[in-house]
ZADOLUM-885807 format. One line per field, with one value per residue (C-alpha): residue number from 1; residue in one letter; chain; x, y, z. Coordinates in nm, 2 decimals. Example, Ala and Ser with C-alpha at 12.3 -4.5 7.8 and 13.67 -1.06 7.14 Angstrom:
i = 1; 2 .
aa = a; s .
ch = A; A .
x = 1.23; 1.37 .
y = -0.45; -0.11 .
z = 0.78; 0.71 .
//
This chain:
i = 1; 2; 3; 4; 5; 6; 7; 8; 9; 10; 11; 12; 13; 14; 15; 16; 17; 18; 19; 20; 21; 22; 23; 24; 25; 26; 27; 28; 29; 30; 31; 32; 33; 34; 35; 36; 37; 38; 39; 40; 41; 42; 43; 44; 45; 46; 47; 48; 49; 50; 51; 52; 53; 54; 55; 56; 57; 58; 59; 60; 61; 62; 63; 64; 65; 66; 67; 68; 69; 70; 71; 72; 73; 74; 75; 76; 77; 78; 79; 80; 81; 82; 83; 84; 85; 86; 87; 88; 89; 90; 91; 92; 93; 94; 95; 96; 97; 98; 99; 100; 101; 102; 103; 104; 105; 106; 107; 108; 109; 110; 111; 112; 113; 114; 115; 116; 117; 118; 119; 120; 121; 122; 123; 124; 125; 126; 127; 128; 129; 130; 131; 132; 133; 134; 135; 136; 137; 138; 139; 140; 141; 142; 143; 144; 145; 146; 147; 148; 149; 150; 151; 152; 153; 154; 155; 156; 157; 158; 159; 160; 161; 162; 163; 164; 165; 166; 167; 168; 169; 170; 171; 172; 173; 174; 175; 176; 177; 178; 179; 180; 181; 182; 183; 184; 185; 186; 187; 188; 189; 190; 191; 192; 193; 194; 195; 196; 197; 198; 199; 200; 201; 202; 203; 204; 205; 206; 207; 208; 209; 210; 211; 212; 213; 214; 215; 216; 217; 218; 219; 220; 221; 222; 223; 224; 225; 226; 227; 228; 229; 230; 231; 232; 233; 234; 235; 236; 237; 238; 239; 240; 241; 242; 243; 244; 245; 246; 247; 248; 249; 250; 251; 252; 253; 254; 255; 256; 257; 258; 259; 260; 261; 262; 263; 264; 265; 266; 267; 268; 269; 270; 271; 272; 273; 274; 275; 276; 277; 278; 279; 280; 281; 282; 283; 284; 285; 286; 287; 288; 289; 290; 291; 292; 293; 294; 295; 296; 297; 298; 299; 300; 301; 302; 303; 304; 305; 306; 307; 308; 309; 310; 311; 312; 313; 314; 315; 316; 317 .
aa = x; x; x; x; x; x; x; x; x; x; x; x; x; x; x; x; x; x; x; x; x; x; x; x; x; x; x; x; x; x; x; x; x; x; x; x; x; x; x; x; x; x; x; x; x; x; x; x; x; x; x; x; x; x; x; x; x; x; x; x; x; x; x; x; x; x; x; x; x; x; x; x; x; x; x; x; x; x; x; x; x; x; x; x; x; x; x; x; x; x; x; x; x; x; x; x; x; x; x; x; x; x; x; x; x; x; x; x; x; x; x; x; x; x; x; x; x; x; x; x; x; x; x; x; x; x; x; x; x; x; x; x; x; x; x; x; x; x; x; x; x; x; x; x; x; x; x; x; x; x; x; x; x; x; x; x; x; x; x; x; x; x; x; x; x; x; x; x; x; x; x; x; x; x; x; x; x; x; x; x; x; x; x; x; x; x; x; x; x; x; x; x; x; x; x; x; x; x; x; x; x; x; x; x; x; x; x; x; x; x; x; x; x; x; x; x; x; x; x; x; x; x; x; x; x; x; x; x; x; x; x; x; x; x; x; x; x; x; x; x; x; x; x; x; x; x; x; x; x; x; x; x; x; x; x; x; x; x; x; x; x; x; x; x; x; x; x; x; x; x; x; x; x; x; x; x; x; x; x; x; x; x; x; x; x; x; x; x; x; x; x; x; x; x; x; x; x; x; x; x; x; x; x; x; x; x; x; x; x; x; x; x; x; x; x; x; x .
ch = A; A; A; A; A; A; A; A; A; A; A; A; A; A; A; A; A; A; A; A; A; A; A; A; A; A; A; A; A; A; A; A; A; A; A; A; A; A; A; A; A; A; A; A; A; A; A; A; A; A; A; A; A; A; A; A; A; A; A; A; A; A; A; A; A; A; A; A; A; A; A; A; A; A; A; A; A; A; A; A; A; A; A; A; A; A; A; A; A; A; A; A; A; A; A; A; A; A; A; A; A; A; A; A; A; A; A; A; A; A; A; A; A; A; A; A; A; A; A; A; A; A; A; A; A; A; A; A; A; A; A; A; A; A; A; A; A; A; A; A; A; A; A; A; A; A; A; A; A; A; A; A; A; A; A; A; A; A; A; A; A; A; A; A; A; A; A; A; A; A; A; A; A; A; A; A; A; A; A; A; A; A; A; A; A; A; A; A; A; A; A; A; A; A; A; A; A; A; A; A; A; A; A; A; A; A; A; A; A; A; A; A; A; A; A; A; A; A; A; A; A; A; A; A; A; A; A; A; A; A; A; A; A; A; A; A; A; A; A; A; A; A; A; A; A; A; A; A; A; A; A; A; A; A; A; A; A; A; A; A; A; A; A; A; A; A; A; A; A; A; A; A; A; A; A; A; A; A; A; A; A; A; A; A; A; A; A; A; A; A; A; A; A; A; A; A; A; A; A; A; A; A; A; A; A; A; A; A; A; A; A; A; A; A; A; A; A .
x = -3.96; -3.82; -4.01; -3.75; -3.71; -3.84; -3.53; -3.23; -2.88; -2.82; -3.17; -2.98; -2.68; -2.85; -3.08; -2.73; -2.55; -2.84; -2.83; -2.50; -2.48; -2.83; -2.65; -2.32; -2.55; -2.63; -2.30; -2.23; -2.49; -2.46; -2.07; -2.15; -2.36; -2.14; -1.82; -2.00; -1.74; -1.90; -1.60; -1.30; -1.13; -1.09; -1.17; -1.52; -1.54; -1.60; -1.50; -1.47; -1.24; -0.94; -1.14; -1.15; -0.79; -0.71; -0.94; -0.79; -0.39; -0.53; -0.65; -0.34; -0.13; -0.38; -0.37; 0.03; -0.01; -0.23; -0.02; 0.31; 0.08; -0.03; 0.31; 0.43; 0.14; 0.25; 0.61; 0.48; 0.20; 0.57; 0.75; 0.49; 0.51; 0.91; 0.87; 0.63; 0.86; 1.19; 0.95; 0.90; 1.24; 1.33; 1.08; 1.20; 1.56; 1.42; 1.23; 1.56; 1.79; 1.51; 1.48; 1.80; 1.87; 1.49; 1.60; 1.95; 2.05; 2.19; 2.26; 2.00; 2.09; 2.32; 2.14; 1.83; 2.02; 2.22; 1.86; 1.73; 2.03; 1.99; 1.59; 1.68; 1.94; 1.69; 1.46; 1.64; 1.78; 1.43; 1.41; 1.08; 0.94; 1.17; 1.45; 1.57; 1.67; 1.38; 1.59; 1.90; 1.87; 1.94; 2.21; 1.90; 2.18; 2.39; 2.26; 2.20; 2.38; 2.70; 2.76; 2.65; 2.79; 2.75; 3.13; 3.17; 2.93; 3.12; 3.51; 3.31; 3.47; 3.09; 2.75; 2.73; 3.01; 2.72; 2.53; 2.62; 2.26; 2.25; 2.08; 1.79; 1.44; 1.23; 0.92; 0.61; 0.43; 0.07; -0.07; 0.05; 0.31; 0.23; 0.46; 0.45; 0.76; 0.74; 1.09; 1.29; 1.65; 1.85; 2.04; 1.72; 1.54; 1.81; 2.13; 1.93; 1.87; 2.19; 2.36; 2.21; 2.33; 2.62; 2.70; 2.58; 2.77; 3.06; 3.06; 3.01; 3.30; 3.51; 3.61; 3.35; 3.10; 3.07; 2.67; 2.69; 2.93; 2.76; 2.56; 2.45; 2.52; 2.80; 2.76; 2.90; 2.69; 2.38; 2.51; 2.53; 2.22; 1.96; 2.15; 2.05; 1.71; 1.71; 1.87; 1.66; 1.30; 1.47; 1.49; 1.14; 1.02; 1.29; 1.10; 0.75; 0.84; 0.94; 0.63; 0.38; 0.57; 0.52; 0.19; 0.08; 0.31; 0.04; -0.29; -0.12; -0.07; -0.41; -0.62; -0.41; -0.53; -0.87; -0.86; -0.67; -1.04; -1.23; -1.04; -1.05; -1.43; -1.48; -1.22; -1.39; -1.77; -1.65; -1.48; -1.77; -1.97; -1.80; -1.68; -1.94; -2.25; -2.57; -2.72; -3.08; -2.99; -2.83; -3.12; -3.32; -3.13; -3.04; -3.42; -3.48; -3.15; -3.29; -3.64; -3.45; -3.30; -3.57; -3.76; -3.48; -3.41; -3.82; -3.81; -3.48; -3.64; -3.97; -3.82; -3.61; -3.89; -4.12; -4.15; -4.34; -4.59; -4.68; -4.86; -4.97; -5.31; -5.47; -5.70; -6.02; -5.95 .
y = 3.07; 2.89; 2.78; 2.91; 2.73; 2.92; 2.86; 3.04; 2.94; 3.13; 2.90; 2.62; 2.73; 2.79; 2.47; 2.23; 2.40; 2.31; 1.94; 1.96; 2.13; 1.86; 1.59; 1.70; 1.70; 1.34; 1.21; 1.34; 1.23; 0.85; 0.87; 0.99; 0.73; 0.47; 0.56; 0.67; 0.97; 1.31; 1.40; 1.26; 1.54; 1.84; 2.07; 1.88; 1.98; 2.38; 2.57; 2.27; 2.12; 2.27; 2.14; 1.76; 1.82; 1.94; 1.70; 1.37; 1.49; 1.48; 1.17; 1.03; 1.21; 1.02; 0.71; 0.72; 0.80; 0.54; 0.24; 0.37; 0.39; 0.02; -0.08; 0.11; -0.04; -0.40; -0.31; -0.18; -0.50; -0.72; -0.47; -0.57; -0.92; -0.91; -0.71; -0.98; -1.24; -1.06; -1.02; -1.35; -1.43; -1.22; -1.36; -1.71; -1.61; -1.41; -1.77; -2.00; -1.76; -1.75; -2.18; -2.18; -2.01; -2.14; -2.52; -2.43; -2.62; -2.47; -2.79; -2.63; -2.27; -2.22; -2.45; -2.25; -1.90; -2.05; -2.09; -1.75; -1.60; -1.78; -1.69; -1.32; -1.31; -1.48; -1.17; -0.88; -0.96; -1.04; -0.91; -0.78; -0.89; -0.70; -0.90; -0.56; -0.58; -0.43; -0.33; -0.21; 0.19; 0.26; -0.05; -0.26; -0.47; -0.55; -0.80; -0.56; -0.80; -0.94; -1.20; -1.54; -1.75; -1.61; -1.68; -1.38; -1.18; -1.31; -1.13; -0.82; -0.51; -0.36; -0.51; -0.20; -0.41; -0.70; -0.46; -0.30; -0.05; 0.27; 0.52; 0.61; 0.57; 0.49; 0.71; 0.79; 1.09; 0.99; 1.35; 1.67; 1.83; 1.50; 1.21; 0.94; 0.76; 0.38; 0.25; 0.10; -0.04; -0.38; -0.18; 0.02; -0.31; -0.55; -0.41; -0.46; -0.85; -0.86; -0.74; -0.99; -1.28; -1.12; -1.09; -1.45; -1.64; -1.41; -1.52; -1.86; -1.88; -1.75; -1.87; -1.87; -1.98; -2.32; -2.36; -2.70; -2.84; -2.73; -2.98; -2.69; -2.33; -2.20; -1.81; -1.66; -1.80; -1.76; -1.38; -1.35; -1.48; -1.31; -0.98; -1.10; -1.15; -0.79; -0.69; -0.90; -0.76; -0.39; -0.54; -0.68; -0.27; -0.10; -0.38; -0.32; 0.08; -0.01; -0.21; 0.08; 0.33; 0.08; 0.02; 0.41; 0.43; 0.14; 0.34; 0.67; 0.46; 0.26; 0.64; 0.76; 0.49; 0.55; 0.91; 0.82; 0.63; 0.88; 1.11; 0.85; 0.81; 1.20; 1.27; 0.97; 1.06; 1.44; 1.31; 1.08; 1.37; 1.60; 1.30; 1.03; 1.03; 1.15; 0.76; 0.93; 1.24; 1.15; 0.94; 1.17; 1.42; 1.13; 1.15; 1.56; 1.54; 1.22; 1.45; 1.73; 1.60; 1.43; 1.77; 1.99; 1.72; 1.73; 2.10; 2.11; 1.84; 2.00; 2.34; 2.20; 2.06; 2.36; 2.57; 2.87; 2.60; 2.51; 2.83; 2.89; 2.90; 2.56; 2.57; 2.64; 2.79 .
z = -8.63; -8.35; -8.04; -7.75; -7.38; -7.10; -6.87; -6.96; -6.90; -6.59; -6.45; -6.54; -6.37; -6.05; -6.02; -6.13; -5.82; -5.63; -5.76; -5.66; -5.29; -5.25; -5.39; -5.11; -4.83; -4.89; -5.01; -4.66; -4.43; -4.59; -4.48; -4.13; -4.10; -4.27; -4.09; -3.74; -3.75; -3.83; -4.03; -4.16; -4.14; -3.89; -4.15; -4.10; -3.76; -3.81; -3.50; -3.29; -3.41; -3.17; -2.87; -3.02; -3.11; -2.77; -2.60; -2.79; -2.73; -2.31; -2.41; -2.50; -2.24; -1.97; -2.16; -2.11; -1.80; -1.68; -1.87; -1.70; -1.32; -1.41; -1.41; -1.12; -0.91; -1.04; -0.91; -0.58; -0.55; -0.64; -0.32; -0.13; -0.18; -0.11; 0.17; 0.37; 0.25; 0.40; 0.70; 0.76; 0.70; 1.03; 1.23; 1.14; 1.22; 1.54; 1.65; 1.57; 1.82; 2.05; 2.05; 2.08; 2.36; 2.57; 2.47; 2.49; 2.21; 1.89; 1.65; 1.38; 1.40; 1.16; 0.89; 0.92; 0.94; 0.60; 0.46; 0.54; 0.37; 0.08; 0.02; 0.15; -0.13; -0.42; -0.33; -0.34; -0.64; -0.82; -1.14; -1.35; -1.67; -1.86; -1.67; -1.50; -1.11; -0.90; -0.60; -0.82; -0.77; -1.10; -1.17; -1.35; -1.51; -1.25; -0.95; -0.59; -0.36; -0.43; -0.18; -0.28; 0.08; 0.44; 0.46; 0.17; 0.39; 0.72; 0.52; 0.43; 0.68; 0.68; 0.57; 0.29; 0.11; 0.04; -0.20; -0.52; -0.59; -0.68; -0.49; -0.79; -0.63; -0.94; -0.95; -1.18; -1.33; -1.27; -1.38; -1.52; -1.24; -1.00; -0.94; -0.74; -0.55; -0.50; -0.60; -0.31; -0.32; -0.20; 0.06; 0.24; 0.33; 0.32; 0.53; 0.86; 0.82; 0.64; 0.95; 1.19; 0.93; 0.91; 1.31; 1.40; 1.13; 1.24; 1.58; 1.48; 1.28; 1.56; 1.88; 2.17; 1.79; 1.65; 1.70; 1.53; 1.71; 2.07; 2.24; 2.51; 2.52; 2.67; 2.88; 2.58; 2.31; 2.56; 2.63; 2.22; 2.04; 2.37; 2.27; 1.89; 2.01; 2.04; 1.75; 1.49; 1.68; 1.59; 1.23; 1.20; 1.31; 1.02; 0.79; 0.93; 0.83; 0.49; 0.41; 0.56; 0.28; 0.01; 0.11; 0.10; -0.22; -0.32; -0.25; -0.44; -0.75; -0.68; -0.64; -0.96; -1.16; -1.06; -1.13; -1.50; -1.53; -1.45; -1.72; -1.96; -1.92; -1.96; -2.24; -2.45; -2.38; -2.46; -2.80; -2.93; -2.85; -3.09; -3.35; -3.34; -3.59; -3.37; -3.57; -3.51; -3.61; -3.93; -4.00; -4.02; -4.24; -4.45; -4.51; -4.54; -4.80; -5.00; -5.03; -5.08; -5.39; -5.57; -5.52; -5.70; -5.94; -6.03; -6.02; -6.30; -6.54; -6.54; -6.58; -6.90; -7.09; -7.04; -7.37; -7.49; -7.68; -7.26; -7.30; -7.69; -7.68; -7.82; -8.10; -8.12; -7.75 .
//
């Protein structure tokens, strides 16, 4: 007769599915480790996978958010910037009027008030990166202020004819249901200086005017530019406004974009926490699954070489 096998084929069975759910395990653990991710999937995740989906879509929301604040703050850092410029635009024009009426000589007035309206003009129609018009309200393709001489300004009926914005303030969403306002336009920090380049080279041009021409002032030129004295200090306060709303528009962006950090920080740490390979961890169930294996492989080979001749009696026994 035949010597039979002790294991039968449902043994078998059961100790290859155990090869093969061992033989899983470290298939598994050697791809954690290799791709640092505990999963490739979110299947791989088991119930937590809807938090690391939910966690990595705020992620991205407060990535978006953050790149659009960056860019805002640059704008309102730029504002800034023009708004100290215009500044010192109107105390130059503030000091020529002034010299001119304490020496009484206004040869150079109109040269330097030709200058300021020149540089004024340059800034308010400064353009961004993307060659878009900052203080355009909307109109980013079409220049703010459309006088290029003071004589232009001079024919205007009002000052409000020199600029061509909108009326858009541009503004940001820094969080979920927050936004920020930072934009400012051509017309809201421009019209005041505008005005006072405006009125001098007006009465310059007409009949009691001709600064160049006037060795000394006369009572009507004198009676003019220390009423303008006035007028440009008034400007210089409107500006001074401005520049303080820009500025706290500056530290909303600037505390936004620390917060957006903050989140960042979190949402990432919470992510890796749920996504990245635990490297010790996985080390050491690489190890428990390599043992793991050997032992059922050692178990299923000696298991298919045992017979009923293991335990026959031997001879002479």
């Amino acid at each position: 007769m035949s010597v039979d096998r002790i294991p039968t084929a449902q043994q078998s069975a059961y100790f290859l599915s155990q090869i093969n759910k061992t033989s899983a395990a470290l298939n598994t653990t050697n791809q954690q480790i290799a791709s640092q991710v505990v999963s490739s999937t979110y299947a791989g995740f088991g119930n937590q996978a809807q938090v690391l989906t939910a966690s990595i879509s705020a992620n991205a929301r407060n990535d978006a958010y953050k790149a659009a604040t960056d860019l805002a703050t640059t704008q309102a850092d730029m504002q800034d910037t023009h708004l100290t410029s215009l500044n010192t635009l109107v105390t130059q024009l503030k000091k020529a009027v002034s010299d001119a009426v304490a020496n009484n000589d206004p040869t150079t007035l109109m040269g330097q008030v030709q200058s300021i309206f020149d540089q004024a003009t340059a800034i308010l129609n400064s353009k961004d990166a993307n060659g878009d018009y900052l203080y355009s309200g909307g109109k980013t393709d079409a220049a703010p202020v459309t006088v290029s001489s003071l004589s232009a300004l001079v024919a205007l009926p009002a000052t409000s004819g020199a600029f061509n914005n909108g009326t858009d303030k541009k503004s940001v969403q820094v969080a979920d249901g927050q936004t920020i306002s930072f934009g400012l336009t051509a017309s809201d920090i421009g019209t005041g200086l505008m005005q006072a380049l405006k009125d001098i080279a007006g009465f310059d041009a007409g009949a009691s005017g001709n600064f160049d021409g006037s060795n000394s002032l006369s009572q009507a030129q004198n009676d003019f530019l220390t009423n303008q004295i006035s007028s440009v200090g008034t400007v210089a306060v409107n500006l001074n406004t401005e520049a303080a709303q820009n500025g706290y528009a500056y530290n909303q962006l600037q505390s936004a974009s620390t917060t957006q950090d903050s989140m960042a920080t979190l949402y990432t740490g919470f992510i890796n926490n749920i996504q990245k390979t635990n490297m010790a961890e996985a080390a050491t169930q690489l190890s428990l699954n390599q043992t793991a294996l050997q032992a059922v492989l050692q178990v299923t080979s000696g298991l298919n070489q045992l017979t009923l001749l293991n335990y026959l009696p031997t001879p002479g026994g």
